[in-house]
MOPAC internal coordinates of N, CA, C and O (Angstrom, degrees):
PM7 1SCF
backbone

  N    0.0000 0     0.00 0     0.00 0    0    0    0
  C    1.4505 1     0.00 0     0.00 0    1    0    0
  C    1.5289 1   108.31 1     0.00 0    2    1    0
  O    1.2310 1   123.88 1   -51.65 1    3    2    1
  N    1.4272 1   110.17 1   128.35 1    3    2    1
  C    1.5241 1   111.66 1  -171.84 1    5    3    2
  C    1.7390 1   108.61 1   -99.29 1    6    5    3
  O    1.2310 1   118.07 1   -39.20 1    7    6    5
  N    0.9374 1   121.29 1   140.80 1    7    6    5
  C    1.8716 1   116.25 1  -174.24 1    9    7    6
  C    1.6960 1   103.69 1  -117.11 1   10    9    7
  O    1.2310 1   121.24 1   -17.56 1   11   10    9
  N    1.4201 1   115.23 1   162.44 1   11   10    9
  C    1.6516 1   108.46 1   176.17 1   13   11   10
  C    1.5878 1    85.82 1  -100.82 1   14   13   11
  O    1.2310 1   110.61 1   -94.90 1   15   14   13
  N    1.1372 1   135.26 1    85.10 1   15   14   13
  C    1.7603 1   122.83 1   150.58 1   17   15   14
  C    1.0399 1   114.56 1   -81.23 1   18   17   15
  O    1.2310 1   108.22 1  -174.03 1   19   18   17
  N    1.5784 1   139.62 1     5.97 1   19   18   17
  C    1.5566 1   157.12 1   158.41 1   21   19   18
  C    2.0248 1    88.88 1    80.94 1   22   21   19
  O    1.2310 1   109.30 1   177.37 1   23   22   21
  N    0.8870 1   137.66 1    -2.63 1   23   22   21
  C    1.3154 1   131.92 1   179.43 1   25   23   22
  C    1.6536 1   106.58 1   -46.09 1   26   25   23
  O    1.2310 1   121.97 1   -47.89 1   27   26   25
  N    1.4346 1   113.83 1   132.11 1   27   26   25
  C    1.1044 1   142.11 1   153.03 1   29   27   26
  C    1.3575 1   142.70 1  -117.11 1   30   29   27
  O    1.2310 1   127.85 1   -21.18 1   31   30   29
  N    1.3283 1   102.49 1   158.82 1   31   30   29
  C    1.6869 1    93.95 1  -159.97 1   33   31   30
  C    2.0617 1    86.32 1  -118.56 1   34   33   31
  O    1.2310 1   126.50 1   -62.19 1   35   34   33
  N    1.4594 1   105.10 1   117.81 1   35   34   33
  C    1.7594 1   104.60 1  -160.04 1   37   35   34
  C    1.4822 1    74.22 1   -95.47 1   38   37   35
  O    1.2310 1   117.21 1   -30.76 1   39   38   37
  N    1.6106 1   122.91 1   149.24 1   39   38   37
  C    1.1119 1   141.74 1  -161.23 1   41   39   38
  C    2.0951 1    81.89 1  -135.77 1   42   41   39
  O    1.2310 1   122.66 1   -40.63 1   43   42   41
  N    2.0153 1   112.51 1   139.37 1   43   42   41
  C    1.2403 1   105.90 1   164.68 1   45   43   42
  C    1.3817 1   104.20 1  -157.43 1   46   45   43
  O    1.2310 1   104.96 1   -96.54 1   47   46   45
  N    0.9319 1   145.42 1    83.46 1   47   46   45
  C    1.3957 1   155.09 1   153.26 1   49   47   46
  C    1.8811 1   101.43 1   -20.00 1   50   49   47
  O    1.2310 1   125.85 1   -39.86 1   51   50   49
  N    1.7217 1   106.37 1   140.14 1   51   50   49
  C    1.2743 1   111.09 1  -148.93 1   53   51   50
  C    1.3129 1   113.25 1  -168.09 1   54   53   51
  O    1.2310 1   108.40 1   -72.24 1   55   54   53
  N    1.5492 1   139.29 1   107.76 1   55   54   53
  C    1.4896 1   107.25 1   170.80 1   57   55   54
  C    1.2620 1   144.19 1   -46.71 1   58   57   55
  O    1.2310 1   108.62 1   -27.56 1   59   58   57
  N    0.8617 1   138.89 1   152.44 1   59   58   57
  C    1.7671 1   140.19 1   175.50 1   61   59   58
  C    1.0927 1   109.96 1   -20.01 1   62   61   59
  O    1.2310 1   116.62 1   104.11 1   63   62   61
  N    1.3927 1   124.03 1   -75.89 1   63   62   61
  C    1.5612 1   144.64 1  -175.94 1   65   63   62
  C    1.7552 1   108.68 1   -52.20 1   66   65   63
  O    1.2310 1   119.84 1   164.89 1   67   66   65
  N    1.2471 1   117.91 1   -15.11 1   67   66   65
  C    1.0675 1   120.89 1  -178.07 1   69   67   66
  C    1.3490 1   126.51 1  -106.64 1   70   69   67
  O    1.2310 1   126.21 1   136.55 1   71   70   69
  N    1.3211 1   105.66 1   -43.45 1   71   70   69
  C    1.9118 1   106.66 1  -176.71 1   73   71   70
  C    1.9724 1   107.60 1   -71.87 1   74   73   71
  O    1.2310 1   113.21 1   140.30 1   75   74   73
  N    0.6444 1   130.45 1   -39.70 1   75   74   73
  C    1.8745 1    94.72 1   173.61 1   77   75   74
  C    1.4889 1   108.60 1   -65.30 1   78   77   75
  O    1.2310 1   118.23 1   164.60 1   79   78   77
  N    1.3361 1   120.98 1   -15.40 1   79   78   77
  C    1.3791 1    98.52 1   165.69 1   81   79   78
  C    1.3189 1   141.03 1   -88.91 1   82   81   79
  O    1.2310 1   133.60 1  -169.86 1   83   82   81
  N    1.6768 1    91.31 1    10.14 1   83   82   81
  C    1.6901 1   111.34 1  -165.92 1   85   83   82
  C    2.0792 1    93.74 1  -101.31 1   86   85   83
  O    1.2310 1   133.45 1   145.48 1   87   86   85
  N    1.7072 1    91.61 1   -34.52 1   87   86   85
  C    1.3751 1    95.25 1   171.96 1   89   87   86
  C    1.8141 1   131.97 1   -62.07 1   90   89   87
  O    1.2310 1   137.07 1   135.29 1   91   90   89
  N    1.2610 1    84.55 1   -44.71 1   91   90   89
  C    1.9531 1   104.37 1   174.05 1   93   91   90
  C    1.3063 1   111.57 1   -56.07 1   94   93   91
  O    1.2310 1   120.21 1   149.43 1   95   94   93
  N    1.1394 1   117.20 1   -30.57 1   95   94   93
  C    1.4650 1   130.27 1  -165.97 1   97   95   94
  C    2.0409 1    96.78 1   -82.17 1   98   97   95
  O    1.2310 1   132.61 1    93.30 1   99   98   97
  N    1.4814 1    93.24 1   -86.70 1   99   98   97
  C    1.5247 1    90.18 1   163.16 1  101   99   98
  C    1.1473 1   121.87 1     0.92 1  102  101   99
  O    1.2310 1   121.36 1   106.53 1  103  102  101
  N    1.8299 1   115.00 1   -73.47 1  103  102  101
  C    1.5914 1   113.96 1  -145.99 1  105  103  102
  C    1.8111 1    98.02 1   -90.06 1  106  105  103
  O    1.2310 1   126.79 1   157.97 1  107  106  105
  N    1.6282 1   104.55 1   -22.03 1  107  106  105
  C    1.9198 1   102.71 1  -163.46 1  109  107  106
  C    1.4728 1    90.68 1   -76.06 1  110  109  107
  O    1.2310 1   117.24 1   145.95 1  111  110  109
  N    1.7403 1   122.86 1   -34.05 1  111  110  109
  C    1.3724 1   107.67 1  -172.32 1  113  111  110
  C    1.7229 1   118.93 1   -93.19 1  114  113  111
  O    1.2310 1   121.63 1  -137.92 1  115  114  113
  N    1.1323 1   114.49 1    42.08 1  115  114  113
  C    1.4598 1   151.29 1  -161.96 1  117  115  114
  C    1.8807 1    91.13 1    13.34 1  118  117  115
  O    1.2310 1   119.27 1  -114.91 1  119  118  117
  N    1.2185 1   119.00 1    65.09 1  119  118  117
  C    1.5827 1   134.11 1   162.83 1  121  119  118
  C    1.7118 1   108.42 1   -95.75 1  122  121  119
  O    1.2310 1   118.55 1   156.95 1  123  122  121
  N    1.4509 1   120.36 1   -23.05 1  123  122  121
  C    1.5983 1   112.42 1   163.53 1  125  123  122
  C    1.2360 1    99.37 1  -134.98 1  126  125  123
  O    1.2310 1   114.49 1    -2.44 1  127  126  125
  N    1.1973 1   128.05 1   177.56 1  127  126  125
  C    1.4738 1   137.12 1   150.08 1  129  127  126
  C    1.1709 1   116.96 1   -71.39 1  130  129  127
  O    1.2310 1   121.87 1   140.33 1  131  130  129
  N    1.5567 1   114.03 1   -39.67 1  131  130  129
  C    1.6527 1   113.53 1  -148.20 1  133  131  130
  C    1.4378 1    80.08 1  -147.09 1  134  133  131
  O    1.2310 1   114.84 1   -19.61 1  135  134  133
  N    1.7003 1   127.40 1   160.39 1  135  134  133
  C    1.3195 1   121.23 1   148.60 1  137  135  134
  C    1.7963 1    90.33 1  -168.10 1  138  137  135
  O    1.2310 1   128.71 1   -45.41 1  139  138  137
  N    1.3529 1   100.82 1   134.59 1  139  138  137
  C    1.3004 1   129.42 1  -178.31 1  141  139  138
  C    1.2216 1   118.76 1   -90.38 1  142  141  139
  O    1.2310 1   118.83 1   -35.86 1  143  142  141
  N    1.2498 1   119.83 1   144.14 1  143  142  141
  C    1.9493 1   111.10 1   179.60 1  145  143  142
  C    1.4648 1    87.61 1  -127.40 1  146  145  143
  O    1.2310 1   127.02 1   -41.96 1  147  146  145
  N    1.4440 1   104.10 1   138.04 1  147  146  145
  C    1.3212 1   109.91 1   174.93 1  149  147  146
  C    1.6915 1   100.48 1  -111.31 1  150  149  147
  O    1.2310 1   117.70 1   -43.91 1  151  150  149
  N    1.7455 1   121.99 1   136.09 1  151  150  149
  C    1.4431 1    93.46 1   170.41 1  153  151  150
  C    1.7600 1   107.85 1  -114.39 1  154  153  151
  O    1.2310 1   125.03 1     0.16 1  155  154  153
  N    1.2630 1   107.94 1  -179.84 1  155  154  153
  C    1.5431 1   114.81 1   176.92 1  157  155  154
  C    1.5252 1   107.61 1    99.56 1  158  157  155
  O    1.2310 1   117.46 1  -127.96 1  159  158  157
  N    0.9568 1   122.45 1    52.04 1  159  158  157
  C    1.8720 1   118.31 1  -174.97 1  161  159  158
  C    1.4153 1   101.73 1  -126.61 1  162  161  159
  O    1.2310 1   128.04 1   -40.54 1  163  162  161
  N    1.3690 1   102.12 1   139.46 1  163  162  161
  C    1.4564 1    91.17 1  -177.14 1  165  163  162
  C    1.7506 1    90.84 1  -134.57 1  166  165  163
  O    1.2310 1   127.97 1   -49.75 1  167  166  165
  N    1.6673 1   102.25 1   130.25 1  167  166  165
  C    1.4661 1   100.00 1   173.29 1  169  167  166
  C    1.3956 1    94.27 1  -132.27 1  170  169  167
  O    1.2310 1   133.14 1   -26.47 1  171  170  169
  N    2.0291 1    92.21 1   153.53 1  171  170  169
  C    1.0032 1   129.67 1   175.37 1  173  171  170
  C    1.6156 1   122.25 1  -112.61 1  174  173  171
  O    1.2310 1   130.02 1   -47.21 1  175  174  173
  N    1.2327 1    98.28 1   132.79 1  175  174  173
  C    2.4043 1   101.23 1  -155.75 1  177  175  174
  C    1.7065 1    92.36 1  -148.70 1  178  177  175
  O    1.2310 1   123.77 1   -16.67 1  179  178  177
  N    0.6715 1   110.38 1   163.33 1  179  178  177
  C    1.9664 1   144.68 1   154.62 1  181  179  178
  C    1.4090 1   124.05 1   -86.41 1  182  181  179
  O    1.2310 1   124.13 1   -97.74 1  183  182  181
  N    1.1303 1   109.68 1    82.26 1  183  182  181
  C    1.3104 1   136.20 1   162.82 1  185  183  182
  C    1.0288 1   122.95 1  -103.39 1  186  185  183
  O    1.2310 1   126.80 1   -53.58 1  187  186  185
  N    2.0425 1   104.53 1   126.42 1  187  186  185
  C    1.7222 1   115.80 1  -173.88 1  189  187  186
  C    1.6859 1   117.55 1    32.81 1  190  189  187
  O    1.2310 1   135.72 1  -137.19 1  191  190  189
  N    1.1760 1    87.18 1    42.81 1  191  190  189
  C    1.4860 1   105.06 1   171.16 1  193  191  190
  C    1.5741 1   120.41 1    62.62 1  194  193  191
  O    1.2310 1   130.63 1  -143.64 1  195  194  193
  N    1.5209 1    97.09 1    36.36 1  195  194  193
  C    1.3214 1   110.32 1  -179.21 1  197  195  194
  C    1.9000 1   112.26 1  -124.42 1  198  197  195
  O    1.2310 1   123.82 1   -32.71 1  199  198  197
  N    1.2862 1   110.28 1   147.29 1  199  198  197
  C    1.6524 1   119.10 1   164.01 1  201  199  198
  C    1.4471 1    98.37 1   -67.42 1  202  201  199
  O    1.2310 1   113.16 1   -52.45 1  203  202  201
  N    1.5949 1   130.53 1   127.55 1  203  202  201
  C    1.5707 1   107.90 1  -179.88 1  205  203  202
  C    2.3102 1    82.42 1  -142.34 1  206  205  203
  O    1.2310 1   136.29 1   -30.55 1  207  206  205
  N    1.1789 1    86.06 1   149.45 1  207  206  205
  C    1.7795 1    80.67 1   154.78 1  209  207  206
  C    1.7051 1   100.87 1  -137.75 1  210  209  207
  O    1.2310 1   136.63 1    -4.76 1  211  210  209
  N    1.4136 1    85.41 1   175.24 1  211  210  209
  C    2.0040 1    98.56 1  -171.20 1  213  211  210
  C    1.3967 1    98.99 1  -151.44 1  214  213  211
  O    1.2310 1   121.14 1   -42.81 1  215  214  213
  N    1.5214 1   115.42 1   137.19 1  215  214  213
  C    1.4992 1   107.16 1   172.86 1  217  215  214
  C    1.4171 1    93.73 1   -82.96 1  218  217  215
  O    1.2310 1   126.93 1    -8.54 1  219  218  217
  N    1.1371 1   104.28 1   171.46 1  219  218  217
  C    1.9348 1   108.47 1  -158.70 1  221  219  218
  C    1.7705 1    80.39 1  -147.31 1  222  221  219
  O    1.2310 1   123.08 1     6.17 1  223  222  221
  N    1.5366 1   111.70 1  -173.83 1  223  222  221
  C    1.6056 1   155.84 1   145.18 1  225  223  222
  C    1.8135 1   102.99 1  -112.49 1  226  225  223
  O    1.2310 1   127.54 1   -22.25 1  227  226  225
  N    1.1504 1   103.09 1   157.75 1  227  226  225
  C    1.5325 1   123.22 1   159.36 1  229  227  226
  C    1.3542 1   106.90 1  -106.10 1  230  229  227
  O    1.2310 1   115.24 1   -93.04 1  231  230  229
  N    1.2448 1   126.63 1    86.96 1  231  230  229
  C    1.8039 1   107.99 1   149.11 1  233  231  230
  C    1.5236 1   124.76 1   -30.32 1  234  233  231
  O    1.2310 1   103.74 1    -8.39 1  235  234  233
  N    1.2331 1   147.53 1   171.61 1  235  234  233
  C    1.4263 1   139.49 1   138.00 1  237  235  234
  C    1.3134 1   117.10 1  -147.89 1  238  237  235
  O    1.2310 1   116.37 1   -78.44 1  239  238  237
  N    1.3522 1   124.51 1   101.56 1  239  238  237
  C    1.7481 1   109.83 1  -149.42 1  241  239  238
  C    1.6489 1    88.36 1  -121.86 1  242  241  239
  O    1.2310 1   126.37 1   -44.76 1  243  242  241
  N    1.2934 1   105.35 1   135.24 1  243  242  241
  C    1.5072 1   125.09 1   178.78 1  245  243  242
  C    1.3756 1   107.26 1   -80.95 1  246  245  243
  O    1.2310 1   115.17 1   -69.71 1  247  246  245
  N    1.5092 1   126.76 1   110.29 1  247  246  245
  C    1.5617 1   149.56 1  -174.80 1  249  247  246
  C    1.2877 1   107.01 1  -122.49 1  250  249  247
  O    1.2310 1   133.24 1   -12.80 1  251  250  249
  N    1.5685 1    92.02 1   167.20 1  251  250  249
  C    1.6804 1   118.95 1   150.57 1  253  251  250
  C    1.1590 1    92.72 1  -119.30 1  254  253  251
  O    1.2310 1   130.01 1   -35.10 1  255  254  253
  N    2.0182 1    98.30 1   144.90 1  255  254  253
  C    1.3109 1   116.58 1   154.22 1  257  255  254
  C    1.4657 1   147.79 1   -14.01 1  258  257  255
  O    1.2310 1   134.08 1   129.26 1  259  258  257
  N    1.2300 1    90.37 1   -50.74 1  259  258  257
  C    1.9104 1   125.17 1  -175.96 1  261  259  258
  C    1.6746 1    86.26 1   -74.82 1  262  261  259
  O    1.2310 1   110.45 1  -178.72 1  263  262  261
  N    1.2363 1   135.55 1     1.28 1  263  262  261
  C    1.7623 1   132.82 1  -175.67 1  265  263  262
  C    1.3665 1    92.13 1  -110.40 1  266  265  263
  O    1.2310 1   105.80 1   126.17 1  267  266  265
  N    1.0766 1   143.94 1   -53.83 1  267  266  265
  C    1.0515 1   149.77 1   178.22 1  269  267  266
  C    1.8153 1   130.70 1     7.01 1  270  269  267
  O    1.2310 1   128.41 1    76.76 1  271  270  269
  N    1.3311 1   101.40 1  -103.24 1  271  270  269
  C    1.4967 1   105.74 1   149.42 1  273  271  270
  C    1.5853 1   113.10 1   -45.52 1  274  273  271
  O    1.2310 1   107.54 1   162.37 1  275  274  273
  N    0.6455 1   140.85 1   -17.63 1  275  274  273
  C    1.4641 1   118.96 1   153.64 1  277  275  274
  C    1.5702 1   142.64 1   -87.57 1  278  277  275
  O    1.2310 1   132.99 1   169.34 1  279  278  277
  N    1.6460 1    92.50 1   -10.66 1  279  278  277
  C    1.4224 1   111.52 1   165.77 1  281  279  278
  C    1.4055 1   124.14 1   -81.88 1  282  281  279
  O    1.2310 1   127.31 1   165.16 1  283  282  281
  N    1.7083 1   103.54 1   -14.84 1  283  282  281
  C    1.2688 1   103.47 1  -168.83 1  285  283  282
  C    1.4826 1    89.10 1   -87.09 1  286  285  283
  O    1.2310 1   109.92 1   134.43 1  287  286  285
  N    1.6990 1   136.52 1   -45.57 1  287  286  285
  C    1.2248 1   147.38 1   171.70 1  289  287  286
  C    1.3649 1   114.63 1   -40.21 1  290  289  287
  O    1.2310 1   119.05 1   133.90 1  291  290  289
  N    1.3888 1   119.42 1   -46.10 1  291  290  289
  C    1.1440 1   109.50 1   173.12 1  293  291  290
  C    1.6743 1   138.23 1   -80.48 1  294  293  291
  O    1.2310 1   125.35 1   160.51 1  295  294  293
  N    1.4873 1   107.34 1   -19.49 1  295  294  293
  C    1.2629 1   119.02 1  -176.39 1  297  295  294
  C    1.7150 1   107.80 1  -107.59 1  298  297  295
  O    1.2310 1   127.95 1  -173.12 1  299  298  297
  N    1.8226 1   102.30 1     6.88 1  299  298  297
  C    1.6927 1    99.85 1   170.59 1  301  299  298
  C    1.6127 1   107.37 1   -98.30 1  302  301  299
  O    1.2310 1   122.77 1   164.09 1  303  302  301
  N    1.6667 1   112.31 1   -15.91 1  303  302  301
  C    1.1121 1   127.84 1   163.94 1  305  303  302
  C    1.6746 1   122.44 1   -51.16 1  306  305  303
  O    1.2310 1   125.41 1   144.66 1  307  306  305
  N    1.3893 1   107.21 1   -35.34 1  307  306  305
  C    1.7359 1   113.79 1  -157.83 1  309  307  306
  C    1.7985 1   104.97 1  -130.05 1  310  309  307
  O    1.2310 1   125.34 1  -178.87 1  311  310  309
  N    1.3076 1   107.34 1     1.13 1  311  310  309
  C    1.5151 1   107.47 1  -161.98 1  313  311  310
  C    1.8087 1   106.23 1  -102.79 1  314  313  311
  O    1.2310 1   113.65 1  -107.11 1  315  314  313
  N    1.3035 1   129.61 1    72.89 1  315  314  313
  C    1.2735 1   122.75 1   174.15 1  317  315  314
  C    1.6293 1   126.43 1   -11.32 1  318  317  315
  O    1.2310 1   117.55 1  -152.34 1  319  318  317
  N    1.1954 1   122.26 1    27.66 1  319  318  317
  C    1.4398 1   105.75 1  -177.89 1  321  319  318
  C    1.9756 1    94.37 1  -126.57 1  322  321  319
  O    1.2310 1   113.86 1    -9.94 1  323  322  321
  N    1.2528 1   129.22 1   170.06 1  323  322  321
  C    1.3149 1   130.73 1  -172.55 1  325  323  322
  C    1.4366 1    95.01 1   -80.42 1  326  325  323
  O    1.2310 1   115.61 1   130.41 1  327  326  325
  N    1.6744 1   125.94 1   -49.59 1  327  326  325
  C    1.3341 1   119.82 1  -167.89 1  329  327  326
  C    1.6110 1    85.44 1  -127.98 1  330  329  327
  O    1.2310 1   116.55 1   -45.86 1  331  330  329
  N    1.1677 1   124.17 1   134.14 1  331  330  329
  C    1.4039 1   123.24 1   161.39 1  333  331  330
  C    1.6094 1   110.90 1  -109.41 1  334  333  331
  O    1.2310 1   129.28 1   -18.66 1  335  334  333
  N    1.0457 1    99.71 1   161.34 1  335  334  333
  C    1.1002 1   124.09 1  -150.80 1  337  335  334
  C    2.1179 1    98.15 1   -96.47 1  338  337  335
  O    1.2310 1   128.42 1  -100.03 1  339  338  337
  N    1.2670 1   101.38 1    79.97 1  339  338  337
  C    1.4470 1   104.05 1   167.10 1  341  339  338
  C    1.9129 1   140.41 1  -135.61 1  342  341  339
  O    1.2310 1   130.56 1   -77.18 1  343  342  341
  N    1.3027 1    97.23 1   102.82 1  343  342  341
  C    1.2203 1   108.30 1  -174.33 1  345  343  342
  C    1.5259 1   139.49 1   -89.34 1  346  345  343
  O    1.2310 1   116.45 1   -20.44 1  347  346  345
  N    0.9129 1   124.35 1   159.56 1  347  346  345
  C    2.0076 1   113.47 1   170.55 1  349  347  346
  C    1.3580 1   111.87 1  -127.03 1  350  349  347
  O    1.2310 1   130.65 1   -49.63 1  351  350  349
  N    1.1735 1    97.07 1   130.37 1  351  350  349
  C    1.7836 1   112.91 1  -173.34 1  353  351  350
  C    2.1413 1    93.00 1   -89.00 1  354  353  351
  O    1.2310 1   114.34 1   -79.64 1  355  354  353
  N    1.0541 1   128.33 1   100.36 1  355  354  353
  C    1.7417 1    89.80 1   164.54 1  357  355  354
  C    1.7446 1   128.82 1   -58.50 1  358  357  355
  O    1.2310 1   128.91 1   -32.45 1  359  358  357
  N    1.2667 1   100.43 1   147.55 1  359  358  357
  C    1.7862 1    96.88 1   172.31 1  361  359  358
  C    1.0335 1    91.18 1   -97.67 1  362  361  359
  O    1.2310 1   128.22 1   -60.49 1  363  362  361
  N    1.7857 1   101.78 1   119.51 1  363  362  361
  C    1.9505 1   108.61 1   168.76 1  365  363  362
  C    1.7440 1   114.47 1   -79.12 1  366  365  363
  O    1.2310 1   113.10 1  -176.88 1  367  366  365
  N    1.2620 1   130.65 1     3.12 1  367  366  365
  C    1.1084 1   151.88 1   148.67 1  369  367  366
  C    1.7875 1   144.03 1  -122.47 1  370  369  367
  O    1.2310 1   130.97 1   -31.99 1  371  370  369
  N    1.1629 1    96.44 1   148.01 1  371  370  369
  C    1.7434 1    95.48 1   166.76 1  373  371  370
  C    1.5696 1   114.11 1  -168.99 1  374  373  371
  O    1.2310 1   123.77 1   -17.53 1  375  374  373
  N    1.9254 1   110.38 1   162.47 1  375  374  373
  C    1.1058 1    85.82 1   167.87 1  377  375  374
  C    1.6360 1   124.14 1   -97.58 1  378  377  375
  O    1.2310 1   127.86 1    -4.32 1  379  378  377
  N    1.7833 1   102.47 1   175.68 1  379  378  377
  C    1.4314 1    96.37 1  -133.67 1  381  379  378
  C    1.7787 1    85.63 1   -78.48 1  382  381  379
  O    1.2310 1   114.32 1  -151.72 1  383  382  381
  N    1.2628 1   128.35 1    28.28 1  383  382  381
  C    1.6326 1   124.61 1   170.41 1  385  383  382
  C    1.5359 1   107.81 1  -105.01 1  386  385  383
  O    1.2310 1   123.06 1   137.91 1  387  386  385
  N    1.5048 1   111.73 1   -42.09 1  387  386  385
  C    1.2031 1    98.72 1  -173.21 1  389  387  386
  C    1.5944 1   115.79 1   -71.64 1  390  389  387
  O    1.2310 1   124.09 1   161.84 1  391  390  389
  N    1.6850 1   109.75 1   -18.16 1  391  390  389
  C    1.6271 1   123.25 1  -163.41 1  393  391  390
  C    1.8004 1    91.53 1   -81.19 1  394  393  391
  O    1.2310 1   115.73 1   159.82 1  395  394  393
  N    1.2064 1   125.72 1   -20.18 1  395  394  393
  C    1.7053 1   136.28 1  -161.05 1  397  395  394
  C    1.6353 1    86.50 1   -98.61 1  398  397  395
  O    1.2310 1   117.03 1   130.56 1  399  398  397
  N    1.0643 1   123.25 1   -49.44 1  399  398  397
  C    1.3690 1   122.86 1   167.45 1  401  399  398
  C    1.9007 1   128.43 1   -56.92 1  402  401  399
  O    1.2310 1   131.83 1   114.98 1  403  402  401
  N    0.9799 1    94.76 1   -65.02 1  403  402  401
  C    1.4701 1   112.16 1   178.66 1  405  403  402
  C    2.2118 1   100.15 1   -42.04 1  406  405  403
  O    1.2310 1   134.41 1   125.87 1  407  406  405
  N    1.7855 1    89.74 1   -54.13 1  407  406  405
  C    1.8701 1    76.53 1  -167.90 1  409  407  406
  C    1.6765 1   109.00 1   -88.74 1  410  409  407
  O    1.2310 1   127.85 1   176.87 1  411  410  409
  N    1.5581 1   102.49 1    -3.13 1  411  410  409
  C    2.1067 1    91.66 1   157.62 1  413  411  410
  C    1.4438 1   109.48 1   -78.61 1  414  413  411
  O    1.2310 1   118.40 1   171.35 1  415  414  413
  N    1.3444 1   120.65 1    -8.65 1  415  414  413
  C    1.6907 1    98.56 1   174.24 1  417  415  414
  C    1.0672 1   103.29 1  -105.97 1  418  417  415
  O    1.2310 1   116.04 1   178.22 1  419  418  417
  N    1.4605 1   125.13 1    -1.78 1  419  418  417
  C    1.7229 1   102.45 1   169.20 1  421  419  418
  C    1.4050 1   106.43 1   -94.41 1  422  421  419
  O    1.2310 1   102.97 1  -166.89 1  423  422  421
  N    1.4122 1   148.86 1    13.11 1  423  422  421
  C    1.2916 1   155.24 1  -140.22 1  425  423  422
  C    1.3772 1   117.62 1    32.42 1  426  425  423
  O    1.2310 1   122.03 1  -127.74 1  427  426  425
  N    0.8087 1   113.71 1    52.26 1  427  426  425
  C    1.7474 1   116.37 1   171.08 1  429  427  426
  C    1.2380 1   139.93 1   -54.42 1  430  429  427
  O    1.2310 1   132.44 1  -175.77 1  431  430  429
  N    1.2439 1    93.57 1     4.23 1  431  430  429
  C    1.7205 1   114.99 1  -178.69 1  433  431  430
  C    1.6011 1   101.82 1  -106.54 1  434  433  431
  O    1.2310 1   121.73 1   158.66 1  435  434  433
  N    1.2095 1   114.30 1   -21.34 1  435  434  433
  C    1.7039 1   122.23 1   172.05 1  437  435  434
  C    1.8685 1    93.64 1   -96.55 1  438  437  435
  O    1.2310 1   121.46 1   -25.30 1  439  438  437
  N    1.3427 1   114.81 1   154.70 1  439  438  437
  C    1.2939 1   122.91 1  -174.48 1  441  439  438
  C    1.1626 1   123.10 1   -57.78 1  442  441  439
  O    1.2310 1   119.74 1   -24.08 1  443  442  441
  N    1.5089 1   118.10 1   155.92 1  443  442  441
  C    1.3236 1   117.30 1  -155.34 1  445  443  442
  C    1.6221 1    90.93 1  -110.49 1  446  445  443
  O    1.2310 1   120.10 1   180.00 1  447  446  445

């Protein structure tokens, strides 16, 4: 059974030196509940008309929608790259503790 709890999973590619601080930020300014750094990723993109790769981190910070535009505002503010790289997967499911959880730590009772 799939539910609309608007939960998202914000996806942000990041150098090393950068993503737990992209994460800390996230969770202290209650923009995710949770956000994970994965390290060891290495992506490859087209830049200024170039083949380029970068070892990166994955952020993965557990949201609502209604966080959104402000995640992108806040982490285009602090994130060394010209365009960073930030996306939202929706989760078409959850359970209904962690989804009751997830939107009391983002304040969900204050506007989304």
């Amino acid at each position: 059974m799939t539910s609309d709890h608007g939960i998202l999973e914000v996806r942000i590619a990041a150098p090393a030196e950068h993503a737990a601080h992209i994460a800390q930020l996230l969770v202290t300014e209650r923009l995710a509940a949770c956000a994970q750094v994965l390290p060891g990723m290495t992506s490859t993109y087209r830049w200024d008309g170039e083949v380029v790769s970068s070892d990166e981190h994955l952020v993965i910070a557990k949201s609502h929608r209604g966080r959104f535009d402000r995640i992108c505002e806040r982490v285009g503010e602090i994130h060394p790259y010209e365009t960073p790289e930030i996306i939202a997967v929706p989760v078409i499911d959850a359970s209904a503790s962690y989804a009751a959880w997830l939107l009391a730590e983002i304040g969900a009772g204050e506007p989304l």
